[in-house]
C-alpha positions, -999 to +999 in steps of 0.1 A: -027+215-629-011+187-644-044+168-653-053+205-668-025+200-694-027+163-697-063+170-708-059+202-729-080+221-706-079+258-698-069+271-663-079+305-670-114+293-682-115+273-653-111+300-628-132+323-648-163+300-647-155+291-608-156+331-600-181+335-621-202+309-599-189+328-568-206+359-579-237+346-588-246+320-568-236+338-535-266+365-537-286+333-547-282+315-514-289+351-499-323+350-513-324+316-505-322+320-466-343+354-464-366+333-481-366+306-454-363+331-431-403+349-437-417+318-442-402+294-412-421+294-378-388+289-357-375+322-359-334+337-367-321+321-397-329+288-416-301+275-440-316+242-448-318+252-484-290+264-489-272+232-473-291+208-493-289+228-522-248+223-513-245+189-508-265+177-541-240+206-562-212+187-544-224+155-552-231+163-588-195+172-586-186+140-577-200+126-599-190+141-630-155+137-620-159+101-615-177+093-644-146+114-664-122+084-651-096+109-641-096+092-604-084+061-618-060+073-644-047+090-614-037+059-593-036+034-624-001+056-634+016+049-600 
């Protein structure tokens, strides 16, 4: 929160776009794993995609968080 208002950011808008994801992405990785699901030869369910699909989001996330230098304003003010 307090980075929020030291940046002039918009909780509401923040939480609006992360429930926004929630809703749409969530029938997505449905599909996803019905999709793995017909086509794989093993049988039951397959998440692969949907992990992978996970961990390059997350570390896109990362990323983009890092490259805002918020990390090290973070410990630079201690």
């Amino acid at each position: 929160m307090a980075i929020i208002k030291e940046q002039g950011g918009d909780y509401g808008l923040q939480k609006l776009f992360g429930t926004a994801g929630a809703v749409a992405f969530g029938p997505i990785a449905g599909l996803l794993v019905d999709a793995e699901e017909s086509g794989g030869k093993r049988g039951g369910d397959d998440y692969t995609a949907v992990i992978v699909i996970y961990f390059c989001l997350r570390a896109a996330s990362a990323a983009a968080i890092l490259g805002l230098g918020l990390v090290r304003n973070f410990f630079l003010k201690k």
